[in-house]
C-alpha positions in Angstrom: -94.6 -20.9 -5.2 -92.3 -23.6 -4.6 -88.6 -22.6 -6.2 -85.9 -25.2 -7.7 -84.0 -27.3 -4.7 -80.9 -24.7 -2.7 -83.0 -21.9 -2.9 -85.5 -20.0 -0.2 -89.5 -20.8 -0.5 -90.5 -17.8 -1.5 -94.3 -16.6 -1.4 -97.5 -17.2 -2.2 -97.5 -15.4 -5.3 -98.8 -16.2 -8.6 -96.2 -16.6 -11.1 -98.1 -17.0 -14.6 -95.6 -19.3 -16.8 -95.9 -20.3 -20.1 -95.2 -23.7 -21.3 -91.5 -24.1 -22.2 -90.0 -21.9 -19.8 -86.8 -23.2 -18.4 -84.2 -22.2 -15.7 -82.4 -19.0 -17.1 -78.4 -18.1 -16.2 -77.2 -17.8 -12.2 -76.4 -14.8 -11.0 -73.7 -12.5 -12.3 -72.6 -10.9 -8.8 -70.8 -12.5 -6.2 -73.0 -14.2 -3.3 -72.8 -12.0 -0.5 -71.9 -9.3 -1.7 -73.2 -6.1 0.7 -72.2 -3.1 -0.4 -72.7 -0.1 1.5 -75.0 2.5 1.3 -72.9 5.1 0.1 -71.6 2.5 -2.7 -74.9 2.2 -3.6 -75.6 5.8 -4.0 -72.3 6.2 -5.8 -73.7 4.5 -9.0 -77.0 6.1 -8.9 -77.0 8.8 -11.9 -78.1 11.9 -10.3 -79.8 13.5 -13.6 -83.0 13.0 -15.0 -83.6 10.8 -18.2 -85.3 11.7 -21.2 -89.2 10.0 -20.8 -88.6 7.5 -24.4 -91.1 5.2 -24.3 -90.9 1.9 -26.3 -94.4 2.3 -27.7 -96.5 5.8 -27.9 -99.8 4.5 -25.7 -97.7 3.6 -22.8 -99.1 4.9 -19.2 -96.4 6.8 -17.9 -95.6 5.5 -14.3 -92.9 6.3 -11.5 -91.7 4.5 -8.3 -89.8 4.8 -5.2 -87.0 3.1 -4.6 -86.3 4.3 -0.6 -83.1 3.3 0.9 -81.7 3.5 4.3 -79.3 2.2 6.4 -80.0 -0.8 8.5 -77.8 -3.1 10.7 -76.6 -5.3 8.3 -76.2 -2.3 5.5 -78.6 -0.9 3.2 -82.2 -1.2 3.5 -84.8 -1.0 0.8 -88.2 0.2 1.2 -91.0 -2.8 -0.5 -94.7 -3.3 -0.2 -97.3 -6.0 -0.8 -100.3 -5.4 -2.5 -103.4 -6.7 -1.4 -104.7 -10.4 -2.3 -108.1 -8.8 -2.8 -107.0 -6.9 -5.4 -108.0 -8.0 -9.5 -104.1 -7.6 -11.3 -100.8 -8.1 -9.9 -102.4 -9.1 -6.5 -99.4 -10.4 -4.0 -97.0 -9.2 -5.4 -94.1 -7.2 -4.5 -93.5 -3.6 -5.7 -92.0 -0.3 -4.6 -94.5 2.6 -3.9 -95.6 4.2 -6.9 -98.2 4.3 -9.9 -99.4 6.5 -12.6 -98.1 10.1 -13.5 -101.0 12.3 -13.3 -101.1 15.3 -15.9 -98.0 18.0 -15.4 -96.8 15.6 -12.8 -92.9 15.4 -13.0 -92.1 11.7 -12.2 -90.5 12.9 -8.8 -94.0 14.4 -8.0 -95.6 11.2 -9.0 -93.2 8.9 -6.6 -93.1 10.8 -3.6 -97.3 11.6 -4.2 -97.7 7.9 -4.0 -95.6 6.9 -1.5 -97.1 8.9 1.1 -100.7 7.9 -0.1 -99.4 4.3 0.1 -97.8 4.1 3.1 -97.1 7.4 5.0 -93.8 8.2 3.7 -93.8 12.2 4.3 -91.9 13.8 1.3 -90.1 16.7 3.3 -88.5 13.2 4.7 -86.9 12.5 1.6 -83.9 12.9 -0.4 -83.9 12.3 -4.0 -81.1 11.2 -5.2 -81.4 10.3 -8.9 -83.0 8.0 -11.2 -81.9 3.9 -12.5 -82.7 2.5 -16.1 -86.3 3.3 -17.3 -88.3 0.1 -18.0 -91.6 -0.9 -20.7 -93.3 -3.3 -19.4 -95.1 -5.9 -21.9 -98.2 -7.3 -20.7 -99.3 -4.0 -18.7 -98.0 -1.7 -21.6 -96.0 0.5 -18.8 -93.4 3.2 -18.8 -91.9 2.7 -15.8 -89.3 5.7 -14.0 -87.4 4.1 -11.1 -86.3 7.0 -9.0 -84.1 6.5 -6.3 -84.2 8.3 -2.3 -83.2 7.8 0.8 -84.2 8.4 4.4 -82.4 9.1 7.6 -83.5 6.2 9.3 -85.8 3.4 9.1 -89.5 4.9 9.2 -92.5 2.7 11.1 -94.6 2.5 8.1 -97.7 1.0 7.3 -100.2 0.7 4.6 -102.9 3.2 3.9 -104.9 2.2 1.4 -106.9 -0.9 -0.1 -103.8 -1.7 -2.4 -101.4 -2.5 0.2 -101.3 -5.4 3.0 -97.2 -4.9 4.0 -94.8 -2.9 4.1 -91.5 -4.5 4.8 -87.6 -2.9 4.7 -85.2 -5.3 2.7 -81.6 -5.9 3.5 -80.0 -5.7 -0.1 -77.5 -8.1 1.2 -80.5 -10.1 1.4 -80.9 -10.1 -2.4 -77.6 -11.9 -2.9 -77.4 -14.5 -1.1 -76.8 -17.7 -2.8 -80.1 -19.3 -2.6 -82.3 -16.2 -3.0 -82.0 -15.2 -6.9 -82.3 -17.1 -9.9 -83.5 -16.4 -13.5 -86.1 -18.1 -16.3 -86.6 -17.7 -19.7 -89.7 -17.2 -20.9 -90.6 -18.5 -24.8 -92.9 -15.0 -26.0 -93.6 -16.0 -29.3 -90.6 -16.1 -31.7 -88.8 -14.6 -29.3 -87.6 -15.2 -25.4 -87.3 -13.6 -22.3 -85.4 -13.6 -19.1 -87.5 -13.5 -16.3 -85.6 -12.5 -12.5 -86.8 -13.6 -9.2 -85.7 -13.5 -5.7 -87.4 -15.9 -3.4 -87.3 -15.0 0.3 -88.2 -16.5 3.2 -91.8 -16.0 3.1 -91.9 -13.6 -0.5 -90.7 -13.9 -4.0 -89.8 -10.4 -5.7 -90.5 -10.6 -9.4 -91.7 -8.9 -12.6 -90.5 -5.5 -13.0 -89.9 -4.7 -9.7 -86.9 -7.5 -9.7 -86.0 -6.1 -13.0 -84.9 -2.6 -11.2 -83.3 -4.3 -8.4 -81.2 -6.3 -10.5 -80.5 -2.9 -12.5 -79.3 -1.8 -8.9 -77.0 -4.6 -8.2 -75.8 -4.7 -11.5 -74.3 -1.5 -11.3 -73.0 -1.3 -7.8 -71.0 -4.6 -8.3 -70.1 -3.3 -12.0 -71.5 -6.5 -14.0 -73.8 -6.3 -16.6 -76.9 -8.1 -17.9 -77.0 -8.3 -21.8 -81.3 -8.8 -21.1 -82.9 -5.4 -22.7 -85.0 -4.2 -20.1 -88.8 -4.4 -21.7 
């Protein structure tokens, strides 16, 4: 996908819009800012949230949201999921997927991050748990949980759904020509779409909707968007 002129190319991924959309507000950080690792833990909430979803058949999901420290600051842990796959194929996501029954959505995260991509759970530290999200189209319950690791793992993919596994720089995220927002027309209503285009991948969906829940809160702004 080719992105407006200033920022990165991006990837290959397919980015369904709707006629109408338009180019949404900048960013409400700084550009640049890298906060450390232990900032970013700082603004983590450590307890667990009450599951709420929006709408009573939602599939209750968790992810994995792995960080580390890297040489230039925090690292976050991101896979790729397969081209060959029929939904969401491309894309960028953190390990995760569906709660199985009298899962906790701690089980769930660290259970599919090792089946994903190696990530041994005696290796990680839980640390607590961003803003829950419902997704839309996929009619999702998504629990973000939040970890770290004492370094940065050689991990790969281990199973059909993923083709890379790559670890982030946030400080990567805010540079000036990486993030910019769209809104969406949805019927009577509208929605703020986030992306980040990298170098060679653009981060979307609700996988860019927890990462700009992270950023949010460790340079204390605020986006007024409800997280659907």
């Amino acid at each position: 996908m080719t992105p407006e002129p200033g920022y990165r190319r991006g990837g290959d991924q397919i980015v369904p819009r709707p006629e109408g959309w338009h180019p949404g507000p900048p960013a409400p950080w700084a550009s640049g800012a890298a906060p450390s690792l232990a900032e970013v833990l700082a603004v983590v909430p450590e307890f667990d949230q009450p599951l709420v979803p929006a709408f009573t058949e939602a599939r209750h999901s968790a992810v994995l949201l792995t960080l580390t420290d890297g040489p230039a600051g925090p690292e976050v842990l991101l896979t790729r999921r397969s081209w060959e796959l029929r939904h969401h194929r491309g894309e960028i996501s953190f390990p995760g997927g569906r709660m199985d029954p009298g899962e906790t959505p701690t089980d769930t995260a660290l259970r599919e991050a090792h089946e994903e991509v190696g990530l041994e759970p005696a290796a990680v530290e839980v640390r607590g748990e961003l803003t829950h999200l419902n997704t839309v189209v996929s009619r999702s319950y998504i629990v973000p949980k939040v970890a770290t690791v004492a370094e940065r793992l050689e991990l790969a993919g281990r199973t059909m759904e993923v083709d890379r596994v790559l670890w982030l720089p946030l400080a990567e995220l805010t540079r000036p020509d990486t993030y910019r927002t769209e809104v969406w027309p949805m019927g009577p209503t509208a929605r703020t779409l986030h992306f980040f285009h990298l170098d060679d991948e653009t981060i979307w969906g609700a996988t860019a909707r927890i990462l700009v829940d992270l950023l949010e809160r460790v340079t204390g702004v605020s986006d007024p968007t409800p997280r659907r």
